[in-house]
C-alpha positions as CSV (number, residue, x, y, z in Angstrom):
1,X,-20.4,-1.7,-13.1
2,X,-18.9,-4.2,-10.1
3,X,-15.5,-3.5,-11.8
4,X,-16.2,-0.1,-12.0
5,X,-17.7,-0.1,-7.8
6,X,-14.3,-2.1,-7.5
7,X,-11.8,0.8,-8.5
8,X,-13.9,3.5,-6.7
9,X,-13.2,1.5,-3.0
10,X,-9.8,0.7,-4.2
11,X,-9.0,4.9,-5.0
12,X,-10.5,5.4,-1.6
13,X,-8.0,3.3,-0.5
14,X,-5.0,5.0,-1.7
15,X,-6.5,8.5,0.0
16,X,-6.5,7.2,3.5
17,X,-2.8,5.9,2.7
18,X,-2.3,8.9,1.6
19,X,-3.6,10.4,4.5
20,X,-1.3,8.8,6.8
21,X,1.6,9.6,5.6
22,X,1.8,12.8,7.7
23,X,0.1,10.8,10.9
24,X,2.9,8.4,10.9
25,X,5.9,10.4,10.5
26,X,4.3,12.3,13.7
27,X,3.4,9.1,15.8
28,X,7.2,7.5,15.1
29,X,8.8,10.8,15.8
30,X,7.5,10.2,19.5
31,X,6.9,6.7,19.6
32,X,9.2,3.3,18.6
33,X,8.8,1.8,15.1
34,X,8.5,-1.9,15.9
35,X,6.5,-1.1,18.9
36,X,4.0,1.5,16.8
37,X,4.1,-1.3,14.0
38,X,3.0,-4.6,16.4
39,X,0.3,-2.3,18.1
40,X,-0.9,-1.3,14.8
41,X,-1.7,-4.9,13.4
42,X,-2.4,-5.9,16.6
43,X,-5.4,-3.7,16.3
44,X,-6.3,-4.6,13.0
45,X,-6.2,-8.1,13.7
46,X,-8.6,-7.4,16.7
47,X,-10.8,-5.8,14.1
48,X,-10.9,-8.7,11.6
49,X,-11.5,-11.5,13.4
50,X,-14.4,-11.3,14.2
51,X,-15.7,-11.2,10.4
52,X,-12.4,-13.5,9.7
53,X,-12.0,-15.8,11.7
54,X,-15.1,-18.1,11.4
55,X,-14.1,-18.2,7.9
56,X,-10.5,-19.5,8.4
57,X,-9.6,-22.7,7.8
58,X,-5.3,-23.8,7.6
59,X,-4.7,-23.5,3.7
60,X,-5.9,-20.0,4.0
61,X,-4.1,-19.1,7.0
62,X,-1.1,-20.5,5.9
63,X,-1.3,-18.6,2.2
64,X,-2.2,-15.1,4.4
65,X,0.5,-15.8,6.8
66,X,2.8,-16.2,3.6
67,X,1.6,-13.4,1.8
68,X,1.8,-11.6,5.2
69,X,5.5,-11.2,5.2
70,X,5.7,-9.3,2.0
71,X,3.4,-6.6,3.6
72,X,5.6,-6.6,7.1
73,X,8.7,-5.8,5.0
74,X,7.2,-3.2,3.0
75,X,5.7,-1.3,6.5
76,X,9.2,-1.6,8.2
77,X,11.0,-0.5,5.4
78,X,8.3,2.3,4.6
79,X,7.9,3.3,8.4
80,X,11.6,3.2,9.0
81,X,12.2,5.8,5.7
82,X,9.9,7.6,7.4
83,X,12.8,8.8,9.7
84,X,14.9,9.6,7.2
85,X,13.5,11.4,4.5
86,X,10.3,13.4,3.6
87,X,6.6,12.6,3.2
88,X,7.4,13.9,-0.2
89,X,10.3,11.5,-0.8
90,X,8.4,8.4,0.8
91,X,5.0,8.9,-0.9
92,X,7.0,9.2,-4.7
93,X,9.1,6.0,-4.0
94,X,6.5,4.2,-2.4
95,X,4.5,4.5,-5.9
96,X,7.0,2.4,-7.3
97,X,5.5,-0.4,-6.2
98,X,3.8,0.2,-9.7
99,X,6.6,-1.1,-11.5
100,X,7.7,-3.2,-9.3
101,X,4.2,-5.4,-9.2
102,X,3.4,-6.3,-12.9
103,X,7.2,-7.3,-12.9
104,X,7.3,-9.5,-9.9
105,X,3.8,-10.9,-11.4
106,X,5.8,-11.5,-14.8
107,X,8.7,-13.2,-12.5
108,X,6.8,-15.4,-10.3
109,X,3.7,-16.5,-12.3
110,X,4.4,-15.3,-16.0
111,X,1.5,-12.9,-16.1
112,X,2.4,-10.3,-19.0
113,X,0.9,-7.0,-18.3
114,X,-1.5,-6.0,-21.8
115,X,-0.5,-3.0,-24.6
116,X,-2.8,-0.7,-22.5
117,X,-1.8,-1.3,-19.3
118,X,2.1,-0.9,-20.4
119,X,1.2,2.3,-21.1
120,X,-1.1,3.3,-18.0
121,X,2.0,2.2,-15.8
122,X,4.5,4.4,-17.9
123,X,2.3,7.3,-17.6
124,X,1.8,6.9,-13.9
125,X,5.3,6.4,-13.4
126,X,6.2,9.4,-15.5
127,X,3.5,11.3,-13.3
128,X,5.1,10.4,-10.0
129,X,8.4,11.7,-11.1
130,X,7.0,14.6,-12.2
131,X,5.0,15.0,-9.0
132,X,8.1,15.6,-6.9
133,X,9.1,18.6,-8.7
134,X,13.2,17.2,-9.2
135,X,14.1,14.3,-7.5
136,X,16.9,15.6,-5.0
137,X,20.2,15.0,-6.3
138,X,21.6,13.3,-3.4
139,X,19.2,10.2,-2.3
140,X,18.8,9.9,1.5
141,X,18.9,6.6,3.6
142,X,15.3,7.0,3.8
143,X,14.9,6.8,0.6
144,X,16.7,4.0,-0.4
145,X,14.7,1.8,2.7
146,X,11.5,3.2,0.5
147,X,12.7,1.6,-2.0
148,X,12.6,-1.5,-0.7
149,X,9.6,-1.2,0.6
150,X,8.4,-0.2,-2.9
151,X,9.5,-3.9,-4.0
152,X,8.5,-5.5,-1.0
153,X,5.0,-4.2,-1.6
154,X,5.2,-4.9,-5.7
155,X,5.7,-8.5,-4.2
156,X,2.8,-8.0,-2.2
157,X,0.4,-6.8,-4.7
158,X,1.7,-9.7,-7.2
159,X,1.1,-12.5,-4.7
160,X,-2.0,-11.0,-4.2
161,X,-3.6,-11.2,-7.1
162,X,-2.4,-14.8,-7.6
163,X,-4.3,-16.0,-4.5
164,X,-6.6,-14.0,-3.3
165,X,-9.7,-15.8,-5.8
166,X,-8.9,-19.2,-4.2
167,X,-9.6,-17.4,-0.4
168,X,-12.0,-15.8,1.7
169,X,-11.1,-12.0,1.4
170,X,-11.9,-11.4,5.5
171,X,-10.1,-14.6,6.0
172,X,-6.9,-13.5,4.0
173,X,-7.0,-10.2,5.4
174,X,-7.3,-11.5,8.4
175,X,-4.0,-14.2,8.0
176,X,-2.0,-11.4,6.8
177,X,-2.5,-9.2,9.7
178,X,-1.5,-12.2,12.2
179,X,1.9,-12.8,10.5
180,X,2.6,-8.7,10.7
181,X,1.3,-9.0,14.2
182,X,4.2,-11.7,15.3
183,X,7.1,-10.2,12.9
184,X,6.5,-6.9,14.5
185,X,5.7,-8.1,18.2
186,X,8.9,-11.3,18.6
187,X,11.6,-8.2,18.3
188,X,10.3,-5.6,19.7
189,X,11.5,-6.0,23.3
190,X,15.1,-6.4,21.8
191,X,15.3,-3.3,19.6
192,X,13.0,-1.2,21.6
193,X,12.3,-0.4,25.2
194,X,8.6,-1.2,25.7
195,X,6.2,1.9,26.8
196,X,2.5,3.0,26.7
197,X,2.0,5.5,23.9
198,X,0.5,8.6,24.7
199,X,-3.1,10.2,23.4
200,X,-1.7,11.5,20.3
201,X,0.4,8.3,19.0
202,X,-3.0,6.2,20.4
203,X,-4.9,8.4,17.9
204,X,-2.5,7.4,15.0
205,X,-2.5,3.1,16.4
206,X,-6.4,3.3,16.2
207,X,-7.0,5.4,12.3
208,X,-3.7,3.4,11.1
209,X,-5.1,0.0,12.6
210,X,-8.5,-0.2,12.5
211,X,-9.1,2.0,9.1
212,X,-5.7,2.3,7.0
213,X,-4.7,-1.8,7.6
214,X,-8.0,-3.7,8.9
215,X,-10.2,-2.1,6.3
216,X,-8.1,-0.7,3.7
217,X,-6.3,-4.4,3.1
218,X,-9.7,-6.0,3.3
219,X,-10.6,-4.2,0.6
220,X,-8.1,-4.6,-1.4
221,X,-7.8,-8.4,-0.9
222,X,-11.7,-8.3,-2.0
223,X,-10.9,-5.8,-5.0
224,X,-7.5,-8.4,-5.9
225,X,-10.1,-11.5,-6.3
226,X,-11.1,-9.4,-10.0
227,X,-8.1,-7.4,-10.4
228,X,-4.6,-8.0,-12.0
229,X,-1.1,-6.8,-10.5
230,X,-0.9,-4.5,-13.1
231,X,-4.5,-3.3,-13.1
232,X,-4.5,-2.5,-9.1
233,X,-0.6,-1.1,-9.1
234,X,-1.9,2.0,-11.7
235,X,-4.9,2.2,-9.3
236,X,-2.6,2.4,-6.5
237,X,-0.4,5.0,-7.7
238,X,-3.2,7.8,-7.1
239,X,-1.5,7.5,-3.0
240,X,1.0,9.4,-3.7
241,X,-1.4,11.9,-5.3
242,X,-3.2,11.8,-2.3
243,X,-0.6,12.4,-0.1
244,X,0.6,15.7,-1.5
245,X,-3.0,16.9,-0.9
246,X,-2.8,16.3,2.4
247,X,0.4,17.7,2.9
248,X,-0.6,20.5,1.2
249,X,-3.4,20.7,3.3
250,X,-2.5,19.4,7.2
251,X,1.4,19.9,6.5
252,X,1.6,23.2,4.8
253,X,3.6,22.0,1.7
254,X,2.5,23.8,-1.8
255,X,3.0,22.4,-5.6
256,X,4.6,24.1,-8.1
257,X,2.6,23.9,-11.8
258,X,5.1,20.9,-12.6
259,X,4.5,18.9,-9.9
260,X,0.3,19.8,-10.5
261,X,1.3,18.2,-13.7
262,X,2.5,15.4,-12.2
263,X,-0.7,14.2,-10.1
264,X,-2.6,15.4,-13.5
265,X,-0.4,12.3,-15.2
266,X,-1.1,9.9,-12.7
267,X,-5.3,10.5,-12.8
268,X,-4.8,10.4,-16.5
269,X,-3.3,6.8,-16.5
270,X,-6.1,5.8,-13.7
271,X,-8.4,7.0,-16.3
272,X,-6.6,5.0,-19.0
273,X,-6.6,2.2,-16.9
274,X,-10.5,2.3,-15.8
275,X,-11.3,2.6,-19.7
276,X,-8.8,-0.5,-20.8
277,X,-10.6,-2.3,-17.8
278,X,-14.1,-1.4,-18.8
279,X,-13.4,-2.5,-22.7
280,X,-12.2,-5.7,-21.3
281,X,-14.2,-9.1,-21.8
282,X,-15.4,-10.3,-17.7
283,X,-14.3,-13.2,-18.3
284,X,-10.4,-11.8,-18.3
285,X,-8.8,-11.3,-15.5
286,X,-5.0,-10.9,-16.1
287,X,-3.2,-7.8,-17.1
């Protein structure tokens, strides 16, 4: 039933990434992307240490700080798509990351993804290209930087999953919002011309920071101590799911019956994966 508890947070997860989405195409059409990123961990640092940092010690710090730079490159690459494509676009080829974790888990530690779970991943997969409706014949430069950010995060979720048993899960969390902090914060006054954000973009710093990065990536470095790459990339892919509701309903945007069919595939392999998970001995935790 922990396991079980374990995918529930982890789905909750996925619906406020979902969720913002929307809120951060609005806040960087107003407001500078390394400046809206470095205020943004900044504030989820501020919210973690507290909880993390009585539990830090150098090793851990280090690791987080290590694992940290995966997750900067994902957000710049993600946020910086942003710009140049559609939610729709960003959310599908962020959900990538599916196949791009249990691979990078296969390259850098010779984890092999199970039978099940190769099939969980092709479903999902199959799902989010369904979910778009037709990928657009013409790829934007937004959505080649989402792809990147889709590898940067399958890296991310990989080195994850090797680590995060040997650490603190506050601590970690903690680490890896320090090292987004600085990667975001050291160029900013290069690229950008520094400036107070108004109400609205405030609004999207504080749910983005304190909910969608402090608490959102300290649950999922808790839920990676039990979880495999594989396991918590078919988990993950229900974000994109998520954000097509919520650009259905705060952005206006309707789905045909295909692309219902799509977000049907993608609960269907979350539901293959919870029942592969379930039927798996506790004492196993790879893929």
């Amino acid at each position: 039933m922990k396991r079980v508890l374990l995918t529930i947070l982890l789905v909750g997860v996925t619906a406020v990434w979902g969720w913002t989405f929307v809120v951060v195409k609005d806040a960087i059409a107003a407001y500078g992307v390394l400046g809206f990123l470095a205020i943004r961990f900044a504030i989820a640092a501020a919210c973690l240490a507290p909880v993390g940092a009585k539990r830090m010690n150098r090793r851990t710090l280090v690791v987080g700080m290590g694992i940290g730079v995966a997750m900067a490159a994902g957000y710049l690459t993600q946020t910086l798509g942003l710009r140049y494509t559609t939610v729709t676009n960003s959310g599908l080829i962020t959900g990538l990351f599916v196949v791009f974790a249990p691979l990078f888990a296969w390259i850098l530690f010779r984890v092999a993804p199970g039978r099940m779970l190769i099939l969980a991943l092709a479903v999902s997969l199959a799902g989010m290209a369904i979910l778009t409706g037709q990928m657009p014949g013409r790829l934007q430069a937004g959505d080649f930087l989402t792809l990147g950010c889709a590898a940067a995060f399958g890296v991310h979720i990989a080195l994850l999953s090797r680590y995060a048993r040997e650490h603190d899960a506050r601590a970690l969390a903690l680490g890896q919002m320090i090292s987004t902090t600085v990667l975001f914060a050291i160029p900013w006054p290069f690229f950008e011309t520094l400036s107070w954000p108004s109400q609205a973009v405030w609004w999207a710093l504080l749910l983005t920071g304190a909910v969608a990065s402090a608490l959102a990536f300290l649950i999922q470095t808790l839920v990676q101590q039990h979880l495999s790459a594989a396991r918590t990339a078919v988990i993950l892919t229900m974000e994109p799911v998520f954000a097509a509701l919520f650009g259905y309903w705060l952005g206006g945007d309707r789905l045909s019956p295909l692309q219902l069919l799509g977000a049907g595939c993608i609960m269907a392999a979350l539901v293959l994966e919870t029942v592969c998970f379930l039927r798996t001995p506790a004492s196993r935790t790879a893929g």
